[in-house]
C-alpha positions in Angstrom: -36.7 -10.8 -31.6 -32.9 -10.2 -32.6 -32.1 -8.7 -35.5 -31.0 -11.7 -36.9 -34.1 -13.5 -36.3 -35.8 -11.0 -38.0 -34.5 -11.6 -40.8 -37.3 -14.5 -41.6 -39.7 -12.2 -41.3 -39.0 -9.6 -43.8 -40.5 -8.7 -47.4 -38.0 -7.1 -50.2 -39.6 -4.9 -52.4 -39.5 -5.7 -56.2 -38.4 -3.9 -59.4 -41.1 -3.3 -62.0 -40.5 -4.2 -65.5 -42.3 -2.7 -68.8 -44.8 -4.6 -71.0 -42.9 -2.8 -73.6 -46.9 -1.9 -75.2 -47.6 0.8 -77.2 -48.8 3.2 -74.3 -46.1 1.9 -72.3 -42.6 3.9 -71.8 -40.4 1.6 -73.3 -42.5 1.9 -76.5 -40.4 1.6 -79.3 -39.3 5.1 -81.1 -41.7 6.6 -83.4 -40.9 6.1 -87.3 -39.0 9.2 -88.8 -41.5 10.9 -90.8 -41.4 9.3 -94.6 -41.0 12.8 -96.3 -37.5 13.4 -94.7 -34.1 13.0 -97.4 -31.5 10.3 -96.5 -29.7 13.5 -95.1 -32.4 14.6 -92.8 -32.7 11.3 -91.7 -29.3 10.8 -90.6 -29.6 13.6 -88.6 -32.6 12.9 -87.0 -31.0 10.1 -85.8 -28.5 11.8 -83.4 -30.8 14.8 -82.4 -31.0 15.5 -78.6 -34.4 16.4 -78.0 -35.1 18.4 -74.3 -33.1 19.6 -71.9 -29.9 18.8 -70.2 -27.8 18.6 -66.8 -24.1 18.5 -67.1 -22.8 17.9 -63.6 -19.2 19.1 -63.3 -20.1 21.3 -66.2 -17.6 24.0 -66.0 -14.8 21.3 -66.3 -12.8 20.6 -69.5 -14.8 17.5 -70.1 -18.7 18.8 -68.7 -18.2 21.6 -71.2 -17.1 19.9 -74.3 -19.8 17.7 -73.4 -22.2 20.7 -73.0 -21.1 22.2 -76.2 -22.2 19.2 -77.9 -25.3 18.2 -77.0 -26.4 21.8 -77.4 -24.8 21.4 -81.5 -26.9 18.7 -81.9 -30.2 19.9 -80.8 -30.8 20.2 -77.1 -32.9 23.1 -75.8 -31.1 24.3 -72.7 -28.4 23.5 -70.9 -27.8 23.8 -66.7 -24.3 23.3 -65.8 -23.8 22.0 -62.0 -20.3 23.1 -60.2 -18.9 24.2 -57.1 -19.1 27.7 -57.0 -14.8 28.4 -56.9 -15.4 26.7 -60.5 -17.9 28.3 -62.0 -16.3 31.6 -61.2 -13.0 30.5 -62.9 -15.1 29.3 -65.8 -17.6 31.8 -66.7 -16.2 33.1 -69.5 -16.3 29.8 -70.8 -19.9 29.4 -70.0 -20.5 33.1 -71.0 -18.6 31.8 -74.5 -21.3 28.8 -74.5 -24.2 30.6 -73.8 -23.5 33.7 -76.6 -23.0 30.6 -79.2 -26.4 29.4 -78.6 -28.1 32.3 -77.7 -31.6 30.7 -78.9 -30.9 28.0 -75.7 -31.0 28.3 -72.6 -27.5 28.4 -70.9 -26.5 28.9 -67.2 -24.8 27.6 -64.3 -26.1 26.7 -60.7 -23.2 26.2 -57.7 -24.0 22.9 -56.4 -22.3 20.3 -53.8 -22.9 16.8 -55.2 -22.5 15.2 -51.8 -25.2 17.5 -50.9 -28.8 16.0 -51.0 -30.5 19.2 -50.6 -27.8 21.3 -52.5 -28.8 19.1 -55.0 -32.9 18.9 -54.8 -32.5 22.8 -55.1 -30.4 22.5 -57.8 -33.2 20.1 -59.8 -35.8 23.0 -58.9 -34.2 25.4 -59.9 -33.2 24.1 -63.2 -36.9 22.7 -63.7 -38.5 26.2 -62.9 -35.7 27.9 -66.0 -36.6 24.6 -68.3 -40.0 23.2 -67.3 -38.4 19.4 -67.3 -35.2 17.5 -67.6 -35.1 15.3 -70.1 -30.7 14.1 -70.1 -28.3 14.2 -67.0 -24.9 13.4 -67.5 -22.4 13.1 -64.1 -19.1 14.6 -64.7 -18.5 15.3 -61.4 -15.6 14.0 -60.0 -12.2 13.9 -57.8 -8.9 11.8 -58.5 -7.2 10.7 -55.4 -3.3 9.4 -55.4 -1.9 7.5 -52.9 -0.5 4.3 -50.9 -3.0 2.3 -49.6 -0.9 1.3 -46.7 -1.0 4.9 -45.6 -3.8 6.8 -47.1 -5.9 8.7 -44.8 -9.6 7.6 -44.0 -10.6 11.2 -44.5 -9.3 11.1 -48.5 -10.9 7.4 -49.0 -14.7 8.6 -47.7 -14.0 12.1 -50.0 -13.1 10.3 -52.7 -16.4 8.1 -52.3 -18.8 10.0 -51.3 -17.9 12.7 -54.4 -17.7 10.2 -57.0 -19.8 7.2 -56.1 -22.1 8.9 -53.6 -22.6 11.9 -55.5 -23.3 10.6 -58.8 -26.2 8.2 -57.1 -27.3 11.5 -55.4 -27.8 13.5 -58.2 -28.8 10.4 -60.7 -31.8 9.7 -58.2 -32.9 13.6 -57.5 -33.0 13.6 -61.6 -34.7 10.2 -62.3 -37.2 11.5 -59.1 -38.2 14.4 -61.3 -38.2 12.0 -64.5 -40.8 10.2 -62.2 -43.3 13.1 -61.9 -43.6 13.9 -65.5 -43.8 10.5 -67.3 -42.3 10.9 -71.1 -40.1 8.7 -73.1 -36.2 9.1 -74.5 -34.5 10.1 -71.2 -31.3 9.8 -70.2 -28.7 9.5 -67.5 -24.9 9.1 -68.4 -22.7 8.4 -65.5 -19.3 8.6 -65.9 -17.0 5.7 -64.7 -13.3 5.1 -65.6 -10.9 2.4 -67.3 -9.9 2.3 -63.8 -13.0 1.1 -62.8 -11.9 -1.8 -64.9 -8.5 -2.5 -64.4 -5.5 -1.4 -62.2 -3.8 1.3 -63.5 0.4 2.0 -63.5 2.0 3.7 -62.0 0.2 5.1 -59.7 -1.5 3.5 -56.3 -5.3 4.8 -56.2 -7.6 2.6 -54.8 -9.9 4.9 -53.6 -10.6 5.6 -57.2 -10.4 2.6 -58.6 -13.2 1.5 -56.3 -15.5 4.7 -57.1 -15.5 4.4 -60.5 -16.1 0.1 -60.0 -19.2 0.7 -58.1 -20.4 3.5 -60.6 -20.3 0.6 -63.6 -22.1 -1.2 -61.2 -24.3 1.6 -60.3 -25.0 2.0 -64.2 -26.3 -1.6 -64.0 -28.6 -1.7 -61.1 -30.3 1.8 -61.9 -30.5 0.8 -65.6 -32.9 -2.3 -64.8 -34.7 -0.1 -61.9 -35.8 3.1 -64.1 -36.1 1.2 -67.7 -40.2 0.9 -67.4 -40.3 4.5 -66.7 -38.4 5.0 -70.0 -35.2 6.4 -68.0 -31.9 4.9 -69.7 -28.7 4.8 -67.5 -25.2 4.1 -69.0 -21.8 5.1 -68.5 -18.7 5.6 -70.2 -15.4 5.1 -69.1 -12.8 6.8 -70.4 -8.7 5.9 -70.0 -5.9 8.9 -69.6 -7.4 12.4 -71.5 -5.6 15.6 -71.3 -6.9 17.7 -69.6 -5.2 19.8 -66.7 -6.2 17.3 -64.2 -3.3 15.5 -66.2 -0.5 18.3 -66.8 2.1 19.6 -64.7 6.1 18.9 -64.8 5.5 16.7 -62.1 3.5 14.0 -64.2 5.7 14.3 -66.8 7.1 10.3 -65.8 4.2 9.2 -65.3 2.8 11.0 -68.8 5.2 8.8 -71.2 4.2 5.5 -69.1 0.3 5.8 -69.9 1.2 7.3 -73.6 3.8 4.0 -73.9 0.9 1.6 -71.9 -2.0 2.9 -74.3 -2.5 0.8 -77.7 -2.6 4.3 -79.6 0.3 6.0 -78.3 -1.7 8.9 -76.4 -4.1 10.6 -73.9 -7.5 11.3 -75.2 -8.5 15.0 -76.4 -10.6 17.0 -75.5 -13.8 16.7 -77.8 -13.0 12.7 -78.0 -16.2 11.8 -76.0 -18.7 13.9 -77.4 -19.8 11.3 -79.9 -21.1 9.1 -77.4 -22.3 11.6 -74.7 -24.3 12.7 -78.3 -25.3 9.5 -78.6 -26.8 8.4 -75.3 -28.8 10.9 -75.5 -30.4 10.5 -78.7 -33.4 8.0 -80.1 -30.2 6.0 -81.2 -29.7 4.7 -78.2 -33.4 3.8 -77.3 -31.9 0.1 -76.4 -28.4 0.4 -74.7 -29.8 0.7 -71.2 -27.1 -0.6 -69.6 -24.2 0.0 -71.7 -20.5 0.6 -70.7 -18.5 2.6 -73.2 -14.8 1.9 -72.6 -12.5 4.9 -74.3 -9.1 3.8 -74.1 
């Protein structure tokens, strides 16, 4: 039988979907308890509860994001990064750790297009916590350059580090999540405005298209892992400044996306904590599925 003609023959698996009980996973959240003030309330509402996985960690962005899920309740913190970046950054994550010192901070060198650079990295991180209860994908690589003439080499790169890696380390996670059954977990991919539209000046397809198929990603995992009580999401933010976006050389191209952008400017550092906060917390029991565009 060809290949083709196999085709007739086959059987496709099929997604499971909650009941949405009581017992289930997808249980609605438990009411706040009735003796807390309209203060504690509020912030029980935005408190991170477990503990977290900040891939590309020891970046600008992965330790903002870091900083602020441990300010607003999370028990530990494992930052992933390749090892030449965790060495540059340590006093940052040495800065991190000595502001939290009742968490649990520290960093593990890992390759994101690594499978089992990556399983290692969930064991480890599981033997220091216990569990993983958030991940959030940071990770990342921008790539500049002429369709017409960019190398296949930089195109797979740019891929497999961004698209690839994000579903490598997303599944490793949500495989753990799997094994110990609980509810109010997370994972936050990160995708792009470019993911969304064509950006100007510059020609960078390669990106564009990773950060497309990570919004589509978000979707596709989101309906997979919600009756296990696993939400996925991403957020896409436009031009921040950060050093991935400084250097004479950009200066050009720096007053085009300030001139392009509604608000004048790049986004700051600090700028997407809110939501990172957010889809993590019992706020966002129902926004499996959500794409946060940051302009």
């Amino acid at each position: 039988m060809s290949e083709r003609d196999s085709l007739t023959t086959r059987s496709i698996p099929f997604m499971t979907l909650s009941n949405g009980t009581i017992t289930s996973q997808t249980a609605p959240p438990a009411r706040h308890d009735t003796n807390l003030n309209a203060s504690q309330r509020a912030a029980a509402r935005f408190t991170i509860d477990g503990n977290v996985v900040v891939t590309g960690g020891a970046g600008t962005l992965g330790l903002a994001c870091a900083r602020a899920v441990l300010e607003h309740g999370a028990s530990g913190v494992c930052i992933w990064d390749l090892e030449s970046t965790l060495r540059t950054s340590m006093a940052s994550v040495n800065t991190l750790a000595s502001a939290c010192p009742d968490r649990r901070v520290f960093g593990i060198a890992v390759d994101v297009t690594d499978r089992s650079s990556i399983q290692e990295a969930v064991d480890t991180a599981v033997k220091h916590f216990g569990s993983i209860s958030h991940l959030y994908c940071f990770a990342g690589v921008v790539g500049v350059a002429h369709a017409a003439s960019m190398l296949e080499a930089d195109w797979r790169r740019t891929i497999d580090i961004n698209t690839t890696g994000s579903f490598l380390c997303a599944q490793a996670v949500a495989n753990h999540m799997f094994a110990e059954p609980g509810t109010n977990r997370s994972i936050t991919l990160t995708a792009s405005i470019s993911g969304h539209s064509v950006n100007f000046p510059q020609p960078q397809v390669a990106y564009n298209v990773s950060k497309a198929a990570v919004i589509a990603m978000k979707s596709s995992l989101a309906a997979e892992w919600a009756h296990a009580g696993i939400r996925v999401n991403s957020i896409s933010p436009g031009y921040m400044d950060t050093i991935l976006n400084e250097g004479a050389g950009l200066e050009e191209a720096r007053q085009i996306w300030n001139q392009r952008n509604p608000m004048g400017r790049m986004g700051a550092v600090g700028e997407l904590d809110g939501v990172c906060v957010l889809l993590a917390t019992q706020s966002s029991e129902k926004t499996a599925s959500i794409e946060d565009s940051i302009h």
